[in-house]
GUKOLVO-645663 format. One record per atom (N, C-alpha, C): residue number from 1; atom name; x, y, z. Coordinates in steps of 0.02 Angstrom, whole numbers. Example, Ala and Ser with C-alpha at 12.3 -4.5 7.8 and 13.67 -1.06 7.14 Angstrom:
<pts>
PT num atomo   east  north     up
PT   1     N    660   -284    390
PT   1    CA    615   -225    390
PT   1     C    660   -165    390
PT   2     N    642   -112    354
PT   2    CA    684    -53    357
PT   2     C    645      2    394
</pts>
This chain:
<pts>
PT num atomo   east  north     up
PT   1     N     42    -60      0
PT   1    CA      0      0      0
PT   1     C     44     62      0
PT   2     N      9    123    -32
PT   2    CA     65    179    -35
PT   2     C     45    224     13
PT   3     N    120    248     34
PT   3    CA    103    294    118
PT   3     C    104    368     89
PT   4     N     38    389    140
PT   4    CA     44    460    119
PT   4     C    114    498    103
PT   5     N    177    482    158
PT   5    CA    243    502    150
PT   5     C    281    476    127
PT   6     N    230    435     51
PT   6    CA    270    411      3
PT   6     C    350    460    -25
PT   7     N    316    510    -39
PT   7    CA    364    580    -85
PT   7     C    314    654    -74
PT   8     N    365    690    -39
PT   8    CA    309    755    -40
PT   8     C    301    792   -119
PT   9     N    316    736   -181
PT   9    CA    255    747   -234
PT   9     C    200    706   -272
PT  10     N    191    666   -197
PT  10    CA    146    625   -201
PT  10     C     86    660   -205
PT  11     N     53    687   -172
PT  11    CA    -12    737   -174
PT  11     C    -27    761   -244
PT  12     N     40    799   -261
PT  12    CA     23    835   -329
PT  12     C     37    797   -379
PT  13     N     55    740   -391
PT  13    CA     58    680   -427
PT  13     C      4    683   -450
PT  14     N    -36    647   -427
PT  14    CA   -100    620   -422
PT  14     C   -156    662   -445
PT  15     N   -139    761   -436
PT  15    CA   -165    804   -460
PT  15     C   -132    795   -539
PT  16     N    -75    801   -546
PT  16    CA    -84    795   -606
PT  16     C    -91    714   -670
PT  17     N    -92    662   -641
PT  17    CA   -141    624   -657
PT  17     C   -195    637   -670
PT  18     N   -231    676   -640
PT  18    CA   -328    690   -646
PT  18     C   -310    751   -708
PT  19     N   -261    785   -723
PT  19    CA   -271    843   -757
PT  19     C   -260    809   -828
PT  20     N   -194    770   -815
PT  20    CA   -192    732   -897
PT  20     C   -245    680   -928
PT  21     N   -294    659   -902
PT  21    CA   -372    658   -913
PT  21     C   -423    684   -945
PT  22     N   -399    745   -936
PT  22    CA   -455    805   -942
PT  22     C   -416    836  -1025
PT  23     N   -458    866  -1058
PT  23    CA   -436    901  -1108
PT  23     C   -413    981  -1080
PT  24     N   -380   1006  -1120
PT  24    CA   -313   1049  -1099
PT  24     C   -392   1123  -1140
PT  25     N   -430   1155  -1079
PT  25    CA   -475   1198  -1125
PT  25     C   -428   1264  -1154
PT  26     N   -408   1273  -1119
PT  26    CA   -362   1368  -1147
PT  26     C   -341   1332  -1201
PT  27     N   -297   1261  -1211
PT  27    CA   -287   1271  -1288
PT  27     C   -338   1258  -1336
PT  28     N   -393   1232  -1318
PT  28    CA   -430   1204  -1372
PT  28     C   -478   1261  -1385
PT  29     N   -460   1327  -1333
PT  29    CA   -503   1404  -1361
PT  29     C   -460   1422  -1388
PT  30     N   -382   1427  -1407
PT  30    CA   -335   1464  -1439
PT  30     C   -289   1415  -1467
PT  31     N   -309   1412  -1536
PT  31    CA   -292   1369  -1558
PT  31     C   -196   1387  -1570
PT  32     N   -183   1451  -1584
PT  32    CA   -104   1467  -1569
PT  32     C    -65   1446  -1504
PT  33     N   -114   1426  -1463
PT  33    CA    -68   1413  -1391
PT  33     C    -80   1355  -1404
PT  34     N   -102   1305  -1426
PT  34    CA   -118   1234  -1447
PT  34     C    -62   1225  -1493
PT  35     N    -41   1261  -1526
PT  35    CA     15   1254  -1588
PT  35     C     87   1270  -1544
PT  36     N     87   1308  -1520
PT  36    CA    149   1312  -1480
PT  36     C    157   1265  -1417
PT  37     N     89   1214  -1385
PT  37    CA    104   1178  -1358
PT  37     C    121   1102  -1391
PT  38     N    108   1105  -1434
PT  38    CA    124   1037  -1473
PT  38     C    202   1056  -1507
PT  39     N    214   1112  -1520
PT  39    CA    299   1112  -1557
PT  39     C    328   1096  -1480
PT  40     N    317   1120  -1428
PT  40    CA    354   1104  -1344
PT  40     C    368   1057  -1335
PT  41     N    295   1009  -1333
PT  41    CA    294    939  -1341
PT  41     C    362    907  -1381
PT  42     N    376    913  -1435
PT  42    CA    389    893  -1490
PT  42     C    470    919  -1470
PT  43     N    485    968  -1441
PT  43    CA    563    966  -1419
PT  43     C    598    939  -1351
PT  44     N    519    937  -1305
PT  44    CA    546    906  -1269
PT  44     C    543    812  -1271
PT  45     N    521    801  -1327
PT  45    CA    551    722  -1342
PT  45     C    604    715  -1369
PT  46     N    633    773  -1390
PT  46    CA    712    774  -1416
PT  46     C    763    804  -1369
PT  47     N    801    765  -1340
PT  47    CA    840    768  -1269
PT  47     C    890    831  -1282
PT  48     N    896    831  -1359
PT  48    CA    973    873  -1365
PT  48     C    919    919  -1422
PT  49     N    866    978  -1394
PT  49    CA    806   1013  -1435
PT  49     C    842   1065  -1397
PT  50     N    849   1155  -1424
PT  50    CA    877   1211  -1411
PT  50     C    807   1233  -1356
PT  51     N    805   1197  -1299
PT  51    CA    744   1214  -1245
PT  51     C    767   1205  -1174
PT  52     N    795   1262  -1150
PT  52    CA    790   1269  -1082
PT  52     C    724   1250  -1039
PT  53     N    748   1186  -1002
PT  53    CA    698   1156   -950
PT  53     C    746   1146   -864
PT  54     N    682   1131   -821
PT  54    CA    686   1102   -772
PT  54     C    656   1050   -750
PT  55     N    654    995   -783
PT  55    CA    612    925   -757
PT  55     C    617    908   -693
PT  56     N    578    875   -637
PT  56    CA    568    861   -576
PT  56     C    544    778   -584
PT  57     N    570    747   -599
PT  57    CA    543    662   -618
PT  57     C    533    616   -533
PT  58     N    469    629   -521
PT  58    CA    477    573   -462
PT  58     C    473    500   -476
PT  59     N    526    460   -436
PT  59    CA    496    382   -467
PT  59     C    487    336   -396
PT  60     N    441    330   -405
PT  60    CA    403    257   -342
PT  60     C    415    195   -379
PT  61     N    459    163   -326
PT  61    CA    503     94   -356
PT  61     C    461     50   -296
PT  62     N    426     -5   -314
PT  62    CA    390    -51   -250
PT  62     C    423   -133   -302
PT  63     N    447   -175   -223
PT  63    CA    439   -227   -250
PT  63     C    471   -259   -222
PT  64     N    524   -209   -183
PT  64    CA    603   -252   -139
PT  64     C    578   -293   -120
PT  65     N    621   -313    -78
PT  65    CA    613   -377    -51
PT  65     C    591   -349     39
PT  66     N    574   -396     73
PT  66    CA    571   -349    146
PT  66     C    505   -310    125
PT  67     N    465   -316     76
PT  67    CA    415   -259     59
PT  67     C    454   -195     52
PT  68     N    500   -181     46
PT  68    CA    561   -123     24
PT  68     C    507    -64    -21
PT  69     N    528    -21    -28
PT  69    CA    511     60    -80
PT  69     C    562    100    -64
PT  70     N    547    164   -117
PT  70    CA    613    186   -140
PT  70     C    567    251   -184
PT  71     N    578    321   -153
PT  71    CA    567    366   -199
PT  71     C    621    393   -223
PT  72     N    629    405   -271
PT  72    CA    693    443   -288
PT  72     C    664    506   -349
PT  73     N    675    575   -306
PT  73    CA    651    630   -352
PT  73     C    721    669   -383
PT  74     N    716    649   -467
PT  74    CA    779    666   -504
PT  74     C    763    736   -547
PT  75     N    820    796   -503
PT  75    CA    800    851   -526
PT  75     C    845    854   -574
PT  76     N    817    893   -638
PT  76    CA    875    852   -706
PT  76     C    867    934   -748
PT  77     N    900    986   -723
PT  77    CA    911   1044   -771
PT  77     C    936   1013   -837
PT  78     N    900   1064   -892
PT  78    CA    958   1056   -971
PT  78     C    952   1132   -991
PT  79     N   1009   1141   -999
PT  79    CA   1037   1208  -1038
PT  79     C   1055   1207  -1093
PT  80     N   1038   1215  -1153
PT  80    CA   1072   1201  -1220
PT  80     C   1136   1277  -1235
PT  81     N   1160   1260  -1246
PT  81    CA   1224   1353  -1281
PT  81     C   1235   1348  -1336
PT  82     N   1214   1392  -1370
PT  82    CA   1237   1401  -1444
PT  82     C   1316   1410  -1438
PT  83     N   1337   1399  -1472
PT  83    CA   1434   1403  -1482
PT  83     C   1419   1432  -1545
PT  84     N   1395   1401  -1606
PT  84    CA   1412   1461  -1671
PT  84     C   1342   1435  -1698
PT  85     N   1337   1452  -1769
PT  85    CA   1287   1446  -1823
PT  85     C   1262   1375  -1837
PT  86     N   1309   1329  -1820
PT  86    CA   1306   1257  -1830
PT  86     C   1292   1226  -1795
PT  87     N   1320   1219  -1710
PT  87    CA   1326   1197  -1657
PT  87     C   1307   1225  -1611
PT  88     N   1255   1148  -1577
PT  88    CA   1241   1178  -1496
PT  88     C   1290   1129  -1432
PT  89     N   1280   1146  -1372
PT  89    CA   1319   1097  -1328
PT  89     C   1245   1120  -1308
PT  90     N   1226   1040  -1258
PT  90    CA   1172   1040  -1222
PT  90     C   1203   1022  -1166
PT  91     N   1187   1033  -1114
PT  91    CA   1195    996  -1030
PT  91     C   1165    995   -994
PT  92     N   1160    916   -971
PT  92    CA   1102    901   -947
PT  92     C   1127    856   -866
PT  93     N   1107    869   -796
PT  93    CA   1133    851   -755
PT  93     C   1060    815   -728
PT  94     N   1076    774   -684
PT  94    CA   1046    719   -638
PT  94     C   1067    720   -579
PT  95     N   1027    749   -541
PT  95    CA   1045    757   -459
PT  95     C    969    720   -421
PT  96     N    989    660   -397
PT  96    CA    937    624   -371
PT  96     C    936    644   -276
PT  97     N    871    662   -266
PT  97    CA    851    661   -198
PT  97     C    844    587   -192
PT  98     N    838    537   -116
PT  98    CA    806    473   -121
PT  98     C    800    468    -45
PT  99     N    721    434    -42
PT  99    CA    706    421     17
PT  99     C    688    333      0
PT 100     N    725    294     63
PT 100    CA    713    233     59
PT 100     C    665    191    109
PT 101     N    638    159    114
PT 101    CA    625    124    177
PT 101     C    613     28    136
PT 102     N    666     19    222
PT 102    CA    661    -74    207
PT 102     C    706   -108    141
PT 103     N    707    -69    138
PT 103    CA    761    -70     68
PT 103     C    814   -131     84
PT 104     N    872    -81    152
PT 104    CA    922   -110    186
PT 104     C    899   -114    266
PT 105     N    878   -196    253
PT 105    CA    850   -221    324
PT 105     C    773   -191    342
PT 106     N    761   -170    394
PT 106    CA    704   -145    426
PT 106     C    730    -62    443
PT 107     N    775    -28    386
PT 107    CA    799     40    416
PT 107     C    772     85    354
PT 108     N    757    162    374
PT 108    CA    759    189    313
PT 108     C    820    229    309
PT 109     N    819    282    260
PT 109    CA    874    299    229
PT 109     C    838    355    170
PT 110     N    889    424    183
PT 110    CA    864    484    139
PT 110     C    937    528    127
PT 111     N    924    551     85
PT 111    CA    992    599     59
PT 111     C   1009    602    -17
PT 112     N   1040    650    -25
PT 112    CA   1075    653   -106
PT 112     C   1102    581   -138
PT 113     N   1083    570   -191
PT 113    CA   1130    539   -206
PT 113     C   1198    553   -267
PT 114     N   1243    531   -303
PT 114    CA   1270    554   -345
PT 114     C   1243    577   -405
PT 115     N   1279    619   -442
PT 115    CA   1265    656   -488
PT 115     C   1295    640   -566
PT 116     N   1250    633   -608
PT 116    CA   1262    616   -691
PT 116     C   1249    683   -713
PT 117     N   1332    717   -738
PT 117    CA   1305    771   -788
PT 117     C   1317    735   -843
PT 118     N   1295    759   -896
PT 118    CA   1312    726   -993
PT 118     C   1322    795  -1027
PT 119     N   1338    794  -1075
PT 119    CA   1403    875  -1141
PT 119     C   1375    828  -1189
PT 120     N   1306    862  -1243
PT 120    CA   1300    825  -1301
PT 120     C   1330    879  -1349
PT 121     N   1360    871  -1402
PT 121    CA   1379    912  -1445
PT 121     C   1358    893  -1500
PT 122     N   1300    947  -1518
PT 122    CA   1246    911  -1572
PT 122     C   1236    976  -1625
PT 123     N   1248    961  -1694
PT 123    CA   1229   1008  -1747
PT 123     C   1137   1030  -1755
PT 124     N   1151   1112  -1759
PT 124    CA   1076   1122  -1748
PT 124     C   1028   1104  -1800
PT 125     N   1056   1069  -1860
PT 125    CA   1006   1055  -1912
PT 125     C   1016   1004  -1900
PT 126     N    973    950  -1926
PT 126    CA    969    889  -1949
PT 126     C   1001    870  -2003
PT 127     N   1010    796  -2006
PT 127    CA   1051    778  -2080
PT 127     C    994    784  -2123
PT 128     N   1045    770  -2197
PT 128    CA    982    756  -2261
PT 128     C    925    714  -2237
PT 129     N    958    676  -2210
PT 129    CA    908    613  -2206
PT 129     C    838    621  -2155
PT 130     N    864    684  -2110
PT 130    CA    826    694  -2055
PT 130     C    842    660  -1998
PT 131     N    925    656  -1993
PT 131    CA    951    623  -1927
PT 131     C    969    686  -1884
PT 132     N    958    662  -1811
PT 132    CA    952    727  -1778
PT 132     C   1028    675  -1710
PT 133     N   1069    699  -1712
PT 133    CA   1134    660  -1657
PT 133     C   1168    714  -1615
PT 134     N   1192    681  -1569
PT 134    CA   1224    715  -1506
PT 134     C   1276    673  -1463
PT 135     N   1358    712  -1476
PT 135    CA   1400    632  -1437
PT 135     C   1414    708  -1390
PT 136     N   1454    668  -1327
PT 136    CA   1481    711  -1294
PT 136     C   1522    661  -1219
PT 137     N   1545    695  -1182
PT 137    CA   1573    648  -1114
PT 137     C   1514    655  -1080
PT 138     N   1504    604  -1020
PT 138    CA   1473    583   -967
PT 138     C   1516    589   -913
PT 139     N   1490    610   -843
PT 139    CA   1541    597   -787
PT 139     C   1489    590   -719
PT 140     N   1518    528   -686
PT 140    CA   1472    537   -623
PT 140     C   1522    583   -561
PT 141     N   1497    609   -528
PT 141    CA   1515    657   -476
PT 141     C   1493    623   -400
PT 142     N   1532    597   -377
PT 142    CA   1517    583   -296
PT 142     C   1493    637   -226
PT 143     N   1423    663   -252
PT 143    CA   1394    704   -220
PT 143     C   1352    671   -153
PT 144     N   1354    596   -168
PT 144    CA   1300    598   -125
PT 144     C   1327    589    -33
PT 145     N   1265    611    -12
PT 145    CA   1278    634     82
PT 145     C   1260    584    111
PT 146     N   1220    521     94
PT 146    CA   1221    453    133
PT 146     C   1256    405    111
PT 147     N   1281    364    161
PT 147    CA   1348    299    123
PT 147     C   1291    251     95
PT 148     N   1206    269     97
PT 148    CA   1184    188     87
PT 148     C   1163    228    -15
PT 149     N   1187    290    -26
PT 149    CA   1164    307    -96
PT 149     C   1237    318   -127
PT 150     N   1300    320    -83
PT 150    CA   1376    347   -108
PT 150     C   1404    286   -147
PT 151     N   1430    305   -222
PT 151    CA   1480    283   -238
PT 151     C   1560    254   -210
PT 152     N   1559    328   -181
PT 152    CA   1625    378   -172
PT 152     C   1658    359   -244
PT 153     N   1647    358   -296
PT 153    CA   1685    345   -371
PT 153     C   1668    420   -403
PT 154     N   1713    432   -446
PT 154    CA   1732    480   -497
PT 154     C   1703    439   -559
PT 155     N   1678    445   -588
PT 155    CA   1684    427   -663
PT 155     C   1663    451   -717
PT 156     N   1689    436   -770
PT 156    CA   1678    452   -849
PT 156     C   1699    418   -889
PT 157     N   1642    438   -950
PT 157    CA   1641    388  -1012
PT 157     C   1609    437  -1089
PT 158     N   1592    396  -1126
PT 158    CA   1565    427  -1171
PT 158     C   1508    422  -1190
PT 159     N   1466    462  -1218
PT 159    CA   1397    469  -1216
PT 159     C   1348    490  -1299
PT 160     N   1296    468  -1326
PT 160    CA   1294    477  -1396
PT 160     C   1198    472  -1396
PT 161     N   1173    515  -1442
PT 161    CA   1122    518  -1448
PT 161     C   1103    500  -1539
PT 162     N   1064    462  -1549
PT 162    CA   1044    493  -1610
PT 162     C    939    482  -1605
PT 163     N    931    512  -1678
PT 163    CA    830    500  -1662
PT 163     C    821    532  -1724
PT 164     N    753    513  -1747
PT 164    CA    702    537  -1796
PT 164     C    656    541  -1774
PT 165     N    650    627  -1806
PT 165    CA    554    664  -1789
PT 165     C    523    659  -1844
PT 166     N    485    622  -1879
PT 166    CA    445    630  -1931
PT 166     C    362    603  -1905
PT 167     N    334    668  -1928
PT 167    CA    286    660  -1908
PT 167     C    278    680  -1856
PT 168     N    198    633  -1829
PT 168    CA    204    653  -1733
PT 168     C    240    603  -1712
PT 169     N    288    581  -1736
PT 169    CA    330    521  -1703
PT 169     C    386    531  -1679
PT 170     N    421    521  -1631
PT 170    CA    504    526  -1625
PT 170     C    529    460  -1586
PT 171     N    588    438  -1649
PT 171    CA    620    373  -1625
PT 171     C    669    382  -1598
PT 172     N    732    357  -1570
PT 172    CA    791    373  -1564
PT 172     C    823    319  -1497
PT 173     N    891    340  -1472
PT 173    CA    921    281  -1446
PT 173     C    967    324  -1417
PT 174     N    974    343  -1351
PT 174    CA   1022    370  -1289
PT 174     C   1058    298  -1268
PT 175     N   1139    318  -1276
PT 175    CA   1199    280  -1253
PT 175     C   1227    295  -1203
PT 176     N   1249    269  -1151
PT 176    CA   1312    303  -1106
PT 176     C   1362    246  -1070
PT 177     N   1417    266  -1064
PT 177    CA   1444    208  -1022
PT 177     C   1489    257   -982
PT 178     N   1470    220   -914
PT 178    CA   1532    255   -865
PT 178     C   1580    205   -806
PT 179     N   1640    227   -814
PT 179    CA   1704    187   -777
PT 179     C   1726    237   -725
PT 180     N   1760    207   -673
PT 180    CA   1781    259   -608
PT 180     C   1861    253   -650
PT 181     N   1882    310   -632
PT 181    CA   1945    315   -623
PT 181     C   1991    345   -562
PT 182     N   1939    366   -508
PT 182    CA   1954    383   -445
PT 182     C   1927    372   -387
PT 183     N   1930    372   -344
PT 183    CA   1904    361   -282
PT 183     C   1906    320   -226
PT 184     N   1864    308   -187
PT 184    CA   1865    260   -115
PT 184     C   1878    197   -121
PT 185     N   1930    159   -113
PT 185    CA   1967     87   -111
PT 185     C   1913     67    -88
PT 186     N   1869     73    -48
PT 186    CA   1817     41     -1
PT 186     C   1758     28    -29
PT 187     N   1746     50    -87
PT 187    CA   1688     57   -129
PT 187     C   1712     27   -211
PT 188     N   1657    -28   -239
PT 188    CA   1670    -64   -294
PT 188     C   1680    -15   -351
PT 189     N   1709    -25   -396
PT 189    CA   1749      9   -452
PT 189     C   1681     -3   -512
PT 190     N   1684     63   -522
PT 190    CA   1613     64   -565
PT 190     C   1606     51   -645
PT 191     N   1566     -2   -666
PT 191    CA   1592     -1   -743
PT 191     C   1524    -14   -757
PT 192     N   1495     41   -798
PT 192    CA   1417     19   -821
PT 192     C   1404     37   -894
PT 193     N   1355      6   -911
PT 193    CA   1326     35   -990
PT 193     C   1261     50   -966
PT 194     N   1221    104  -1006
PT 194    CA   1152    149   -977
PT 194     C   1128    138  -1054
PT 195     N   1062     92  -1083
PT 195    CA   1047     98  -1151
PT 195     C    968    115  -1135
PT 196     N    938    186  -1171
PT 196    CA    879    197  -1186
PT 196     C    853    209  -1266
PT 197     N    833    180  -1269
PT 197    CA    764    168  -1343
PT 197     C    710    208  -1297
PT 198     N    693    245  -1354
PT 198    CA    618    259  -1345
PT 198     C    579    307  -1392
PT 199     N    527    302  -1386
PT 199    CA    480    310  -1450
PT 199     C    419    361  -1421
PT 200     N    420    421  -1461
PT 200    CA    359    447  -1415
PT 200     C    286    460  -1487
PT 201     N    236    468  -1464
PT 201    CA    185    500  -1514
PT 201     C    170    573  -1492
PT 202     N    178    619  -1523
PT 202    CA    142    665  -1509
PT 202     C     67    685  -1546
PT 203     N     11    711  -1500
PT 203    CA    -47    673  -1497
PT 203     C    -88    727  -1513
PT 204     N    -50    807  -1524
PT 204    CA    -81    863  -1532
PT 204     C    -99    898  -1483
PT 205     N   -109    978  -1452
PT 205    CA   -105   1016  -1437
PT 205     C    -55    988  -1338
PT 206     N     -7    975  -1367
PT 206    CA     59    992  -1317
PT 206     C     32    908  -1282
PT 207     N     -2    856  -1316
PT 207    CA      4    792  -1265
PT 207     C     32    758  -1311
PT 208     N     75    693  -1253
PT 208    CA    143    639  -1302
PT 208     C    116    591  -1266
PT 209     N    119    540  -1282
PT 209    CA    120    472  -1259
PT 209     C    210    436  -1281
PT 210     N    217    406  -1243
PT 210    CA    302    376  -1247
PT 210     C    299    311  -1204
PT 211     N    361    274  -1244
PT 211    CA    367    202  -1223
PT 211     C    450    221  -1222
PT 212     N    493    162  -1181
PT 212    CA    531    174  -1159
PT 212     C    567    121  -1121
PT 213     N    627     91  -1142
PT 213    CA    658     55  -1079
PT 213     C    725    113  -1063
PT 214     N    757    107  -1015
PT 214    CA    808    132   -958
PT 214     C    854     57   -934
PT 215     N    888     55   -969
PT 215    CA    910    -25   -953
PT 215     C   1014     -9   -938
PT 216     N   1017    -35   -882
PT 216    CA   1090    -41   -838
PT 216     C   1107    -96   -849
PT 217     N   1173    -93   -880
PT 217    CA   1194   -175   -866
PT 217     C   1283   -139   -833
PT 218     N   1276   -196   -770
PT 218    CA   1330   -190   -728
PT 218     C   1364   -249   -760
PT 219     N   1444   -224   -782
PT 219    CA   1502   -265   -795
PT 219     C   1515   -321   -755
PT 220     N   1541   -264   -710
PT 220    CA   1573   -298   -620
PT 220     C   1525   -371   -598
PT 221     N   1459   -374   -587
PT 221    CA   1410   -409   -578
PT 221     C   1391   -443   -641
PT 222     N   1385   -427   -687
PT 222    CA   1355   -473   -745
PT 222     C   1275   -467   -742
PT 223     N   1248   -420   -718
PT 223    CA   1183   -394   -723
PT 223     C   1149   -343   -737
PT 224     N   1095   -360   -784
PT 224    CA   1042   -292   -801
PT 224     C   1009   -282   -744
PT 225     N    995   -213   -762
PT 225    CA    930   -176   -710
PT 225     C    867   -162   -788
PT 226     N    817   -185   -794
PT 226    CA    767   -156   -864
PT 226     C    703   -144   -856
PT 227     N    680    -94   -839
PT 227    CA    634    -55   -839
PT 227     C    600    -31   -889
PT 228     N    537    -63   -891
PT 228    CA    500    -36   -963
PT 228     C    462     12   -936
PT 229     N    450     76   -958
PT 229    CA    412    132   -944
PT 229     C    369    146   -993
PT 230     N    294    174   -997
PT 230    CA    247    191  -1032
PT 230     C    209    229   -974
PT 231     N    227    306  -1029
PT 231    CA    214    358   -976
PT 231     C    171    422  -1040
PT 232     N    114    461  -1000
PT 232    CA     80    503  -1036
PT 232     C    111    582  -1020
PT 233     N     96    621  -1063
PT 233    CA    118    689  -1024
PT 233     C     85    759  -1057
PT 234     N     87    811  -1043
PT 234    CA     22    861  -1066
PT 234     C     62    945  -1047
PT 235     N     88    967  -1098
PT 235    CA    120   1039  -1100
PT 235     C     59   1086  -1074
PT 236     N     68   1135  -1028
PT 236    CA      7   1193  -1014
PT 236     C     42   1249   -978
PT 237     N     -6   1303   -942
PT 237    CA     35   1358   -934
PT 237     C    -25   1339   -858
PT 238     N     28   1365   -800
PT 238    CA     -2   1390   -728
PT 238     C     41   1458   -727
PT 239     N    -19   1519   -754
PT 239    CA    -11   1585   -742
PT 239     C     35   1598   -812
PT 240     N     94   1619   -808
PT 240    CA    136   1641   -836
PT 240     C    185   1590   -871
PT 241     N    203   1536   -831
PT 241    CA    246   1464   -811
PT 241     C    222   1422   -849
PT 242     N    250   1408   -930
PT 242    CA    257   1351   -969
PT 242     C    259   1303   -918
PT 243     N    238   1215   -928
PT 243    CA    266   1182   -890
PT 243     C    235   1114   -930
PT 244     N    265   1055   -916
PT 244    CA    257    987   -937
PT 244     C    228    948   -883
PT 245     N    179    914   -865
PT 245    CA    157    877   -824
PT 245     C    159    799   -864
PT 246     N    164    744   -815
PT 246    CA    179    683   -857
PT 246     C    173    617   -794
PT 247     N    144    581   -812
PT 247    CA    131    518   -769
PT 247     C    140    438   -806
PT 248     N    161    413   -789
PT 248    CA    196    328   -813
PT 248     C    203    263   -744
PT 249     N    207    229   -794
PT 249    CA    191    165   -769
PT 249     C    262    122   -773
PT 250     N    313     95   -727
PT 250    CA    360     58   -750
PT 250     C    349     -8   -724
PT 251     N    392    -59   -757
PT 251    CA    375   -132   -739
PT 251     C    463   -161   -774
PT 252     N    476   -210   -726
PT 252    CA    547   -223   -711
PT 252     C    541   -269   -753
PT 253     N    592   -277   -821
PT 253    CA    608   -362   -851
PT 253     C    662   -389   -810
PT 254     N    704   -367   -781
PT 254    CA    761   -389   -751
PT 254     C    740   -331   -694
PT 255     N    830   -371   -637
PT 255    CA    825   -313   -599
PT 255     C    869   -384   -557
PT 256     N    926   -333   -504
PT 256    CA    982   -381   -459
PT 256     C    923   -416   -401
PT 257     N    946   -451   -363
PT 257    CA    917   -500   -345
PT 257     C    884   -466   -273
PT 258     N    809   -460   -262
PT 258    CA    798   -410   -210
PT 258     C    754   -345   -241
PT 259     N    794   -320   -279
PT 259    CA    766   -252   -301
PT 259     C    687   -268   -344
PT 260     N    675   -204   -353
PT 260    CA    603   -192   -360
PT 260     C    567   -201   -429
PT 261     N    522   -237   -414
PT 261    CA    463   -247   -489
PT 261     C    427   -204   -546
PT 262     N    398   -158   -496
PT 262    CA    370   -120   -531
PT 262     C    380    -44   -521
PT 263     N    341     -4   -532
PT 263    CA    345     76   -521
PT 263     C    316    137   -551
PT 264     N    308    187   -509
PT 264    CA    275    251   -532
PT 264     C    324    302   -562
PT 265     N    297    346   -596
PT 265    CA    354    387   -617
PT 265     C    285    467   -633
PT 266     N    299    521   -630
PT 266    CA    269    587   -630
PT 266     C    326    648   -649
PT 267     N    313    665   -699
PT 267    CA    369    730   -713
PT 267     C    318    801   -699
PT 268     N    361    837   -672
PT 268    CA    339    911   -675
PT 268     C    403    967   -732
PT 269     N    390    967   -769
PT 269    CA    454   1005   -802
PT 269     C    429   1096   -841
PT 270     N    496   1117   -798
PT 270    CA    479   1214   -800
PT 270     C    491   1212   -874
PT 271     N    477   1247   -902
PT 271    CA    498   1264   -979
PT 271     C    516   1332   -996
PT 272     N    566   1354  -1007
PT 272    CA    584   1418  -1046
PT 272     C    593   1471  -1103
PT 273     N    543   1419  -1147
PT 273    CA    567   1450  -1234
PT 273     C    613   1508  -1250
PT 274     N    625   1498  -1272
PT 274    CA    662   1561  -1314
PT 274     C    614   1593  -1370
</pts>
């Protein structure tokens, strides 16, 4: 059962669940704010799109073992910078809050955990073909303030995007792999690959539907983590404040021995156009 002090964005979760339900009325009276919420839509399924955001992704992980859960709210700024006429650098960081309980033993457990920034360096047109790519470095940062979320590892690797928008469709395939090259003797030496596929529809006036795996495979161990996600989401304005609301469903094909089955996932993301 889920506890009220699941995630203090549990409440507004659930509000915006009931909103992505409902048809979006301000756009369907203005049909120009309906058009500019569907081009939004449409960049924010493209990871490396010239759109300053602030996504807020909560994810409810149930399934441990021990009856275990696990919120983890991943605040994930992206800044894109123009450098010249051709080229953008995008950067995009991952700073996970996480509250645990039962997880480890009958104890809980809350604090930062480490940090994934990624450097895509992606040309602002598309190819002939309509290929839209982005390589750049990856590095994890040993930020986090509890030993039960710390690496203590340094690492970096390399990182590559590519995708096609045709249509209301966008395909594409996020790469990353990251290795420690520094840190705590006391803590296992990190060697991972991070592979996402995913496919979104965009559905008209600023709503996407998207499918999605997030799949870890640990070297060191010889194990995936694979998470299939199918998640809805709905561009609108509160007041002045562009913003993305978004709710999904995950379900584990794999996962290390213990960890969790299934899961919730809810984005709140600020938007900035230019």
């Amino acid at each position: 059962m889920i506890s009220a002090r699941t995630s203090p964005l549990f409440h507004a979760a659930l509000i915006c669940a009931l909103v992505l339900a409902r048809p979006l009325l301000a756009q369907e009276a203005a049909p120009d704010q309906a058009s500019q919420a569907a081009e939004l839509a449409k960049k924010l399924a493209n990871p490396v799109a010239a759109l300053i955001s602030v996504p807020f992704q909560e994810n409810l992980d149930y399934g441990y073992a021990n009856d275990g859960w696990r919120s983890t709210l991943n605040i994930q700024p992206v800044i894109p910078i123009s450098l010249n006429e051709d080229w953008n650098m995008i950067q995009r960081v991952i700073l996970p809050w996480i509250y645990q309980d039962k997880v480890v033993g009958n104890t809980s457990q809350a604090g930062f955990g480490d940090t994934v920034s990624s450097t895509f360096f992606s040309p602002k047109a598309p190819t002939a073909g309509g290929l839209i790519w982005g390589v750049g470095p990856v590095f994890l940062l040993p930020t986090a303030g509890n030993d039960a979320f710390a690496g203590k590892q340094w690492g970096a690797g390399p990182t590559a995007l590519i995708l096609v928008q045709d249509g209301p469709w966008t395909k594409g395939f996020l790469v990353n792999h990251i290795a420690s090259f520094a840190g705590s003797d006391s803590r296992a030496y990190i060697n991972a690959t991070f592979l996402q596929p995913f496919l979104t529809y965009g559905a008209g006036k600023g709503r996407s539907y998207s499918f999605a795996t997030e799949s870890t495979y640990d070297w060191n161990n010889k194990q995936w983590t694979v998470p299939v996600i199918v998640s809805a989401s709905q561009v609108m304005k509160f007041g002045d404040q562009l913003v993305s609301l978004g709710v999904g469903v995950k379900v584990y094909l794999d996962q290390p021995t213990g960890g969790p089955t299934w899961g919730l996932r809810f984005n709140l993301t600020l938007l900035f156009p230019k």
